[in-house]
C-alpha positions in Angstrom: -3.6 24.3 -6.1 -4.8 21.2 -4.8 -3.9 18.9 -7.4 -0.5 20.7 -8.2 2.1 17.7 -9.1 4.0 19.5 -5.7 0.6 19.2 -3.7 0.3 15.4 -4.8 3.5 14.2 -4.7 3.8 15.8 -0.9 0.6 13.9 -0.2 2.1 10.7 -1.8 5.5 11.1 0.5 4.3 8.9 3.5 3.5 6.0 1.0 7.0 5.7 -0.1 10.2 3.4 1.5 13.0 6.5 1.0 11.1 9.4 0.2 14.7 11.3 0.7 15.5 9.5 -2.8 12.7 11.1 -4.8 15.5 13.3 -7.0 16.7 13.4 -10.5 15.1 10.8 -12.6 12.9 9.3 -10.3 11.5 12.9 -9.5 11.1 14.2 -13.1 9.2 10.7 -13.7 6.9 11.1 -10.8 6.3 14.4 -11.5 5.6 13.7 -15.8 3.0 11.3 -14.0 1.3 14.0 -11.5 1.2 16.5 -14.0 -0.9 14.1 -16.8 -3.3 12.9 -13.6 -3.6 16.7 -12.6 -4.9 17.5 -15.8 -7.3 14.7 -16.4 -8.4 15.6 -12.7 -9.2 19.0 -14.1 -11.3 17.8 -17.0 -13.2 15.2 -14.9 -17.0 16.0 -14.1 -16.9 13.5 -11.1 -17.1 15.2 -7.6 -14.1 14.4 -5.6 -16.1 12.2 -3.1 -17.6 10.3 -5.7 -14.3 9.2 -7.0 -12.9 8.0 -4.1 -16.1 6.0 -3.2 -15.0 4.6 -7.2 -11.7 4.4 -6.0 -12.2 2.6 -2.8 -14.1 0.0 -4.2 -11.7 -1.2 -6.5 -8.4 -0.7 -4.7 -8.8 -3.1 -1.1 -7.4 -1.3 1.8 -5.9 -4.5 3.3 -3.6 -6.7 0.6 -1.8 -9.9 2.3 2.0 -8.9 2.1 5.0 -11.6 2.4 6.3 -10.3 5.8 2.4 -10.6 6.8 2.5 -14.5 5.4 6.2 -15.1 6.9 5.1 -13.9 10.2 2.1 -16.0 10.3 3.7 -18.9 9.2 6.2 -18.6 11.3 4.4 -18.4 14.6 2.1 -21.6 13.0 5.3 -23.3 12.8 5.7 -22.5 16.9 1.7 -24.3 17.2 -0.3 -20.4 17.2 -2.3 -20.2 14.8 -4.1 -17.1 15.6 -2.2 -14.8 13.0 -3.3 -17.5 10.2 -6.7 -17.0 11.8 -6.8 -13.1 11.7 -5.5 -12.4 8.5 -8.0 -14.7 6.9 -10.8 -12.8 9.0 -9.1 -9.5 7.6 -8.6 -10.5 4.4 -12.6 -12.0 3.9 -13.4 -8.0 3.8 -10.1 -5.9 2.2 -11.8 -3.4 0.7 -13.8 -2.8 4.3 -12.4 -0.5 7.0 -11.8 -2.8 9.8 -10.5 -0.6 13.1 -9.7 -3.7 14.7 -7.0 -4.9 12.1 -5.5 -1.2 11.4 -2.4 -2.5 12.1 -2.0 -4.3 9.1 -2.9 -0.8 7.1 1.0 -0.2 6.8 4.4 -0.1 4.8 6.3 -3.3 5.3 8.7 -2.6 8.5 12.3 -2.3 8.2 13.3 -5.5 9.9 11.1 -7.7 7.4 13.4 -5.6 4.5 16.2 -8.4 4.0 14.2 -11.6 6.0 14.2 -14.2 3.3 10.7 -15.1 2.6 9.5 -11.4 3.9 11.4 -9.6 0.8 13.6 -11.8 -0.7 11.7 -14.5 -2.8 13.0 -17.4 -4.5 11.5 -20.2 -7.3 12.9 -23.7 -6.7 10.6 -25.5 -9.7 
């Protein structure tokens, strides 16, 4: 059963910060959610390729993240630009597959988690 709410939610494991807390509430939400999406999947006509090919052009692969931003401005701060300069080359193409800049095809790491500016925002107006 490829689009069982077990199935997806496995699938959808690798995309989360603390998978081990997927229990109780959170769980029972998620899986509500899978089970309503597995059964519009069902009544769809489109061919699974075909909606991903829908999918991937509205959904860009590459989205600038804070941590991304901090860490470039951070290293412009120290006179390299080249981080300001590859992330606007990335993000001219997000919805492209771009081998080159795979690297920024990822969770935010741990040690950007509590960095002020990387997770922790603040307004000052």
């Amino acid at each position: 059963a490829q689009h069982s709410p077990e199935a997806m939610l496995e699938t959808l494991k690798s995309a989360f910060y603390r998978p081990t807390e997927l229990k109780g509430n959170i769980l029972e939400q998620w899986t509500d959610w899978l089970n309503r999406y597995a059964t519009r999947l069902r009544q769809e006509t489109t061919s699974p390729e075909a909606r991903r090919q829908l999918m991937y052009r509205v959904n860009p692969k590459y989205v600038l993240r804070n941590y991304m931003a901090q860490m470039a401005i951070d290293a412009a701060e120290k006179g390299d630009y080249s981080l300001i300069h590859e992330l606007y080359d990335l993000l001219l193409r997000p919805y492209d597959e771009q081998p080159q800049y795979e690297r920024w095809f990822a969770k935010r790491p741990e040690w950007a988690r509590h960095k002020v500016g990387c997770s922790m925002l603040s307004c000052s107006s």
